[in-house]
C-alpha positions in Angstrom: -32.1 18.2 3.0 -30.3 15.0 2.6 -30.6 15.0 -0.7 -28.6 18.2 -1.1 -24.5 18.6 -0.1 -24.2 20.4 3.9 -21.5 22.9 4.3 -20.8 20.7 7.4 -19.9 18.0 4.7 -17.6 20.3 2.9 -15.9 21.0 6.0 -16.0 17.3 6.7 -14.5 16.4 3.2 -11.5 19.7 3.9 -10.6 18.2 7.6 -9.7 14.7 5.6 -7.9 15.7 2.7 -5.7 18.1 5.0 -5.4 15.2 7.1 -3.0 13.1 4.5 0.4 15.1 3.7 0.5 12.9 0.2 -2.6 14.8 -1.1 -0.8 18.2 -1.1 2.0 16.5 -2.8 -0.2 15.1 -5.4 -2.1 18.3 -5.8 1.0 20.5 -6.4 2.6 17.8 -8.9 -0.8 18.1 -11.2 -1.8 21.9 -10.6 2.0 22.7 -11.6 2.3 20.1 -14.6 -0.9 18.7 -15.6 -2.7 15.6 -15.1 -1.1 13.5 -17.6 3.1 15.3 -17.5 2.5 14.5 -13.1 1.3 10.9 -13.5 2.7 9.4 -16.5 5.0 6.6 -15.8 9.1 6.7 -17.1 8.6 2.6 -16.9 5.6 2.4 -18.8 7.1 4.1 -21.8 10.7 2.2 -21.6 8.8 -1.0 -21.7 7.3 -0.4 -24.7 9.8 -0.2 -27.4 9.1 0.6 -30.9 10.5 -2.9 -32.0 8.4 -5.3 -34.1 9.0 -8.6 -35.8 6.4 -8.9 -38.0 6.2 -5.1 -39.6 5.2 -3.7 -42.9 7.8 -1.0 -44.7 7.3 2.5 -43.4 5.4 4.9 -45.6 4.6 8.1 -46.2 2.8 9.4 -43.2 -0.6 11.7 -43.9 -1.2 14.4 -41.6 -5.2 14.6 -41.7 -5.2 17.8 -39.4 -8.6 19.1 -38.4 -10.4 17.4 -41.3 -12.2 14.2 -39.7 -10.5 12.0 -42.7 -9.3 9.3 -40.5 -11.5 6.6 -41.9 -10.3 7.6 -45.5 -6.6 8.2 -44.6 -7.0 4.5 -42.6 -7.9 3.1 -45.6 -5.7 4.9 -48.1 -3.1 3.5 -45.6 -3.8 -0.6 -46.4 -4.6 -0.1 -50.3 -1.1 2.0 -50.8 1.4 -1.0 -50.7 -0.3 -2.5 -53.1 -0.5 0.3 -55.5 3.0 0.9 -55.2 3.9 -2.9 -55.2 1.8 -2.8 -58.8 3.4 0.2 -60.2 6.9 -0.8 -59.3 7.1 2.5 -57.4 8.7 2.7 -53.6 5.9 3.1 -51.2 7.4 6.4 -49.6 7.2 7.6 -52.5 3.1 7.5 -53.4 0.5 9.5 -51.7 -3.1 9.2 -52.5 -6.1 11.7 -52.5 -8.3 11.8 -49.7 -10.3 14.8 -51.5 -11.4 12.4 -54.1 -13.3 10.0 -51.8 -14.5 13.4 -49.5 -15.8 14.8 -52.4 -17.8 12.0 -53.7 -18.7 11.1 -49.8 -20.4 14.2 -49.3 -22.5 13.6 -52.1 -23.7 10.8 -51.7 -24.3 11.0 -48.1 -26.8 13.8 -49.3 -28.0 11.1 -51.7 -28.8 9.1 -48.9 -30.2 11.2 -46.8 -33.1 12.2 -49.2 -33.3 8.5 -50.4 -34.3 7.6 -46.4 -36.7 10.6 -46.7 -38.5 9.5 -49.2 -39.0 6.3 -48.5 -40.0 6.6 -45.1 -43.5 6.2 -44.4 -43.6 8.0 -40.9 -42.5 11.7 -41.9 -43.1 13.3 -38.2 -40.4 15.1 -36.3 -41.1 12.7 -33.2 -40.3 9.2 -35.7 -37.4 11.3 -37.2 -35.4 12.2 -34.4 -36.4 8.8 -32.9 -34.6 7.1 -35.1 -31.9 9.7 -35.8 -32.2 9.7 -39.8 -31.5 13.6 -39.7 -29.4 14.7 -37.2 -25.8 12.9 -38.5 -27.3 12.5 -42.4 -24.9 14.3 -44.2 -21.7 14.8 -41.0 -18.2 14.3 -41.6 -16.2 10.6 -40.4 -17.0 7.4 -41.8 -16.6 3.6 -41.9 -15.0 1.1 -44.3 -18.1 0.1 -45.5 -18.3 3.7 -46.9 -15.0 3.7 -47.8 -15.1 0.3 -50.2 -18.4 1.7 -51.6 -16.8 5.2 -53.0 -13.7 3.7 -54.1 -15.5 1.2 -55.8 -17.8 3.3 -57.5 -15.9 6.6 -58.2 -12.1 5.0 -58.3 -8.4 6.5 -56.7 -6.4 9.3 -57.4 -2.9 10.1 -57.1 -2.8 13.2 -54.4 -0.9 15.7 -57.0 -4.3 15.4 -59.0 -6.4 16.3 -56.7 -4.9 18.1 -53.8 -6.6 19.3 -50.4 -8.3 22.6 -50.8 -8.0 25.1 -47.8 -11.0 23.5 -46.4 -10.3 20.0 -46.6 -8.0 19.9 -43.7 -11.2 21.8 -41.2 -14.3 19.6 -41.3 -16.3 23.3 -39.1 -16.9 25.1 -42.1 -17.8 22.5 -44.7 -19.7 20.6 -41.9 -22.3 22.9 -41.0 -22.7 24.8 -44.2 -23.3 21.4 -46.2 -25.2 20.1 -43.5 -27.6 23.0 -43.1 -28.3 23.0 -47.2 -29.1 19.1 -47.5 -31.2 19.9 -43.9 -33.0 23.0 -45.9 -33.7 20.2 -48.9 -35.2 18.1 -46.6 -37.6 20.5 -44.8 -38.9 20.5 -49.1 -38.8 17.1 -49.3 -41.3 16.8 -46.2 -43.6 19.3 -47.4 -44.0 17.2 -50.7 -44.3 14.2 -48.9 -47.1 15.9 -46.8 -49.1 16.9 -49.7 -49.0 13.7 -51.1 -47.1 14.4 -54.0 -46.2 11.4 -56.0 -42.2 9.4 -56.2 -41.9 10.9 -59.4 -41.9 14.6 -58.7 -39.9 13.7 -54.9 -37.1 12.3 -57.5 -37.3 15.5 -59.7 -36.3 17.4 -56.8 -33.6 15.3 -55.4 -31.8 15.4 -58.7 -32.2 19.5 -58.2 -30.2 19.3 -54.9 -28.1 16.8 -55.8 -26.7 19.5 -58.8 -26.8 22.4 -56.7 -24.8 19.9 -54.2 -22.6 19.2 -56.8 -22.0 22.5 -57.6 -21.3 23.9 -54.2 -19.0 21.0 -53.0 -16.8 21.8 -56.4 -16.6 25.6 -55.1 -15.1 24.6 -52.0 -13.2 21.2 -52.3 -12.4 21.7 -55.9 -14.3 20.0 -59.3 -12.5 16.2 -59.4 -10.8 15.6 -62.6 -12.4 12.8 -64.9 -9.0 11.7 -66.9 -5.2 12.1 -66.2 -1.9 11.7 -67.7 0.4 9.4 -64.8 3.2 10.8 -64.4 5.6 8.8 -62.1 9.3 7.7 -61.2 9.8 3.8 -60.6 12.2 2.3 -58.0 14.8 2.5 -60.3 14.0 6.2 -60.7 12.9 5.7 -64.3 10.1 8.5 -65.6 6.5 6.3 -66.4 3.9 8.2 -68.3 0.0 6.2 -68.5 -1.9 8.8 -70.6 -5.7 8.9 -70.7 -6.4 7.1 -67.2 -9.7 7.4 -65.5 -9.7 7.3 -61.4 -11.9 4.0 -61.7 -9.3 2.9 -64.5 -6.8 4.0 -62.4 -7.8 1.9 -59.5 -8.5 -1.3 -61.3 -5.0 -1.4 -63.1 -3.2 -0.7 -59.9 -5.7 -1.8 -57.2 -5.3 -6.1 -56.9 -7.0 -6.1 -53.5 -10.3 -7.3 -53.5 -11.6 -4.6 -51.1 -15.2 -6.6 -50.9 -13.6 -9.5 -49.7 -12.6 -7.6 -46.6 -15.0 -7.4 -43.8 -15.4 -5.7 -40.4 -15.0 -7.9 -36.9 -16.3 -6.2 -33.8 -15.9 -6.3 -30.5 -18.6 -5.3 -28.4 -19.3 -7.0 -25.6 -22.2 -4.8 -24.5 -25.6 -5.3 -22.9 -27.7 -5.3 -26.6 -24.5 -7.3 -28.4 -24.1 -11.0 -28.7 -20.9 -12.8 -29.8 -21.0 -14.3 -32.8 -23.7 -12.3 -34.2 -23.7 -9.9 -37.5 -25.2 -6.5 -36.6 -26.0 -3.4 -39.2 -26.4 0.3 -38.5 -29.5 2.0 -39.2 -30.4 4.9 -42.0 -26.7 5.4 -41.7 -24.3 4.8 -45.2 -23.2 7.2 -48.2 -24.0 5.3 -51.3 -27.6 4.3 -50.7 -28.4 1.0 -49.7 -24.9 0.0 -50.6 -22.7 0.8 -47.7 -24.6 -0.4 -44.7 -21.8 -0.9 -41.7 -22.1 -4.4 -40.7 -20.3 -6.2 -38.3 -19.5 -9.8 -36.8 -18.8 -9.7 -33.0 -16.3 -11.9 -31.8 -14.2 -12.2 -28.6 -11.2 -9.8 -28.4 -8.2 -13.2 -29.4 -10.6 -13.7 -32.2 -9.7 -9.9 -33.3 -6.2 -10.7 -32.5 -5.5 -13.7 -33.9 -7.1 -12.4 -37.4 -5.4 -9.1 -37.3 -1.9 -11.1 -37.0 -2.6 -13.7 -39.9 -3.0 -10.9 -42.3 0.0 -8.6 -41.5 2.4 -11.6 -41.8 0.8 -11.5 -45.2 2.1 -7.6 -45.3 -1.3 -6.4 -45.4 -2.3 -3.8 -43.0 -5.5 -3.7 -41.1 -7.9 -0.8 -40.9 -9.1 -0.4 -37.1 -11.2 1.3 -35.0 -10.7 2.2 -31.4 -11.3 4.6 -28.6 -7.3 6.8 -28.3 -8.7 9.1 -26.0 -7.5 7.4 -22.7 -4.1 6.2 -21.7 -2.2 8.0 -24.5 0.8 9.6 -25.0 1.3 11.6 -28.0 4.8 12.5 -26.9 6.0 9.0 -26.9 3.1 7.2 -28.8 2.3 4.9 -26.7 -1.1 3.4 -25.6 -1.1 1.5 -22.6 -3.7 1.4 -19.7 -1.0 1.6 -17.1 0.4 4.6 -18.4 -1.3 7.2 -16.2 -1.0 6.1 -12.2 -4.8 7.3 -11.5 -5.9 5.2 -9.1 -3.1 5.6 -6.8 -2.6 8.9 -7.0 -6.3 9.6 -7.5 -8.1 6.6 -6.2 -9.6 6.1 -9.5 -10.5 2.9 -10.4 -11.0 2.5 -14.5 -14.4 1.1 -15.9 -14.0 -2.6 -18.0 -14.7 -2.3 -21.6 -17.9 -3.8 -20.7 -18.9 -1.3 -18.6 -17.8 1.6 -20.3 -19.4 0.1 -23.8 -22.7 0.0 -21.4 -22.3 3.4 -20.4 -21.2 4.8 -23.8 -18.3 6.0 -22.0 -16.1 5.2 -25.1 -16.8 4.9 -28.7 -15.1 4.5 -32.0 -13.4 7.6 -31.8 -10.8 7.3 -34.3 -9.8 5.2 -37.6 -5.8 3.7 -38.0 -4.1 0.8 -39.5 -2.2 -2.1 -37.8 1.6 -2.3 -39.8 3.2 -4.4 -37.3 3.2 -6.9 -34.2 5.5 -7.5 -31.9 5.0 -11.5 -31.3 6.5 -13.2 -27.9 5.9 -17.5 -27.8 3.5 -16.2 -30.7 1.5 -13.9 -28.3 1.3 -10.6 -29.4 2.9 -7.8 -26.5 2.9 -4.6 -28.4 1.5 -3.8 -32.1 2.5 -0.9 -34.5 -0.1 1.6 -35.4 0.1 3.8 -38.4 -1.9 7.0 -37.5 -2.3 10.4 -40.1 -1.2 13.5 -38.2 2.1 13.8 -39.8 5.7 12.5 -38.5 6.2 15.1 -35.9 4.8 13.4 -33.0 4.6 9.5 -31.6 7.5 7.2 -32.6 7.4 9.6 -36.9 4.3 8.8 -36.5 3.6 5.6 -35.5 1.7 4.6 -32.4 3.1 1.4 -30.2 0.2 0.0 -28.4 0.6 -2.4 -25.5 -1.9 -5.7 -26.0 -3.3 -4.4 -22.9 -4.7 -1.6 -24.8 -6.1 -3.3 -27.2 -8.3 -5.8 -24.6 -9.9 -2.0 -23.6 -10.4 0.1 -26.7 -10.0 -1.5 -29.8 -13.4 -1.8 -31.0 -13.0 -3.3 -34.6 -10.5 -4.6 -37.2 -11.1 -5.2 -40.8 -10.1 -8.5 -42.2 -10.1 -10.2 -45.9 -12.6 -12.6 -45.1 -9.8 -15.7 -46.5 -8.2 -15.1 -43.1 -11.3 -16.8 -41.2 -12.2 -19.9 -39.7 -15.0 -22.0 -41.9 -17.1 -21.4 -38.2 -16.4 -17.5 -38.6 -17.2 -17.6 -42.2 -20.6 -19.5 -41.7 -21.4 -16.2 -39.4 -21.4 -14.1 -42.2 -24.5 -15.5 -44.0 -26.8 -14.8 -41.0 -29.2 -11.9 -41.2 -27.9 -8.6 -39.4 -29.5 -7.2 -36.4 -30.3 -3.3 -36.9 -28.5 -1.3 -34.0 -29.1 2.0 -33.5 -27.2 5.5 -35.0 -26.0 6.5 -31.3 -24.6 2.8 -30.3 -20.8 3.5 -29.5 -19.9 1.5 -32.9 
């Protein structure tokens, strides 16, 4: 029986925690107020001030809700001062349309997901789930890989033109209801494939479900509109009318950043990652074969030192991280000694290492950098522009100890100017796949 707990352990394990006074203490503190109201620490927040002195203008915060959107609000967050900066407008004023982009997402990620099932020679459910090209085909989040590619193809719109539907703010609905049609299209598509039926005739019947796709997407999220009319008030508060504007026109008269210059720096120092290596995720994209996420892994100051050069240009940085330890949304502040677990708990944290190795984090949600706080020109807290709304953190904004960021950010998105010739070099080597589930 060693292999099972004895009651005379239980007893044994009762006898020692009775035996320390401090335990009952500690267990009254966290039954009565929580884990995270009992242990947080008044010092860790006081330290942290929301004060920067490199920092972008505030803007208008989005509040993303239930939707999944982070990755598109992220990036509608470091394109929007320079669309306001090229319309003269005041950058409080301008909010852009996620709907847009999570329209044209969803449909392409269908695109995608038939294009990877027709083109695959092994069609068996072992080889498919093996390699994960059905389960997350068509599911909500996203990169900025994905992000650039819609834009680029499909344009921006002003929010007022195409406004959230009911549904755009809960991915539940959308997600499994789109996700079991384009699933349903591929059960078709495998049949076909088994019977040997030719590219031609596959194609036919992708177009089919890309219409009905169509179709159903503009009954829920709403039909996009093809042309507008700008209407808008400068800084000056003068009326501007552009007539006859297409969202791709729209985004190449406003829109001077050269989103495909920008490219993603990870850090992942895990067992199957090498510094200084490119890396690409499998199967996984929305326009096909156009929005591969790539990456270059570099040490942690690397990240740093790249994020800082651009902001002091005023350009925020798009970034991925794990938020789902060691934050406060009271206060909004991320810092890994916020929460005293290990002496009130004994728990000791994992490294980044570790908990990369044991998938014990991932990139679990999309922000923006707008600010650093630099002291002898090393950074000790950064500003984070996050989209649920003003309510909550600092209106908004998350301060984040450089602590943090050694732990959980995971990536950063840089215009490729801001590297070294050595880190530019990297770029040119050919990516090493990595699989669906890695914590990327």
């Amino acid at each position: 029986m060693e292999s099972q707990i004895l009651l005379e352990q239980i007893k044994e394990f009762r006898d020692i925690y009775n035996s320390n006074k401090t335990n009952k203490i500690i267990e009254n503190a966290i039954t009565k107020n929580g884990l995270e109201n009992a242990l947080i620490s008044r010092d860790i927040i006081i330290e942290n001030q929301p004060i920067f002195n490199i920092e972008l203008p505030e803007s208008k915060r989005y509040n993303q809700q239930d939707s999944w959107r982070c990755w598109i609000y992220a990036g509608l967050n470091l394109i929007k001062h320079n669309i306001a900066k090229n319309l003269d407008m005041n950058v409080m004023d301008l909010e852009l349309s996620n709907n847009h982009i999570a329209f044209f997402d969803k449909l392409e990620k269908s695109n995608n997901a038939y294009e990877n099932i027709i083109n695959t020679k092994d069609t068996s459910f072992d080889y498919l789930h093996k390699e994960n090209i059905i389960k997350y085909c068509v599911s909500e989040g996203g990169y900025w890989e994905w992000f650039v590619s819609i834009v680029n193809k499909y344009g921006i719109l002003p929010y007022s033109y195409n406004p959230n539907a009911v549904e755009s703010t809960n991915y539940e609905k959308i997600e499994y209801l789109y996700t079991e049609k384009v699933k349903k299209d591929i059960i078709k598509l495998l049949e076909l494939k088994k019977q040997q039926k030719d590219i031609k005739l596959l194609r036919e019947e992708k177009n089919k479900f890309l219409q009905e796709n169509y179709i159903l997407l503009c009954k829920i999220l709403g039909e996009p509109i093809t042309e507008l009319n700008y209407e808008y008030q400068d800084k000056n508060g003068e009326y501007k009318r552009i007539e006859n504007l297409t969202p791709i026109e729209f985004k190449n008269k406003f829109l001077d950043l050269p989103l495909e210059d920008f490219v993603t720096i990870g850090n992942m120092p895990m067992y199957n990652k090498e510094y200084y290596k490119l890396y690409k995720k499998k199967y996984l994209g929305n326009i096909y074969k156009n929005s591969y996420v790539t990456y270059l892994n570099l040490p942690i100051e690397d990240l740093k030192e790249l994020t800082i050069k651009q902001l002091k240009d005023d350009i925020p940085v798009y970034m991925g991280a794990h938020i789902l330890k060691f934050s406060d949304e009271k206060s909004g502040i991320l810092d890994i000694r916020l929460y005293n677990y290990e002496d009130a708990l004994n728990l000791k944290t994992l490294s980044k290492q570790e908990a990369l190795n044991l998938y014990d984090i991932r990139m679990h949600h999309i922000m923006t950098f707008t600010g650093v706080n630099l002291i002898d020109n090393k950074p000790q807290r950064w500003k984070i522009e996050d989209s649920y709304g003003d309510k909550e953190k600092a209106n908004g904004y998350y301060t984040m100890n450089d602590n943090f960021f050694n732990e959980f950010v995971l990536s950063v998105v840089i215009n490729k100017k801001y590297l070294s010739k050595k880190q530019s070099k990297l770029l040119e080597q050919e990516p090493v796949e990595f699989e669906i589930e890695d914590p990327f």
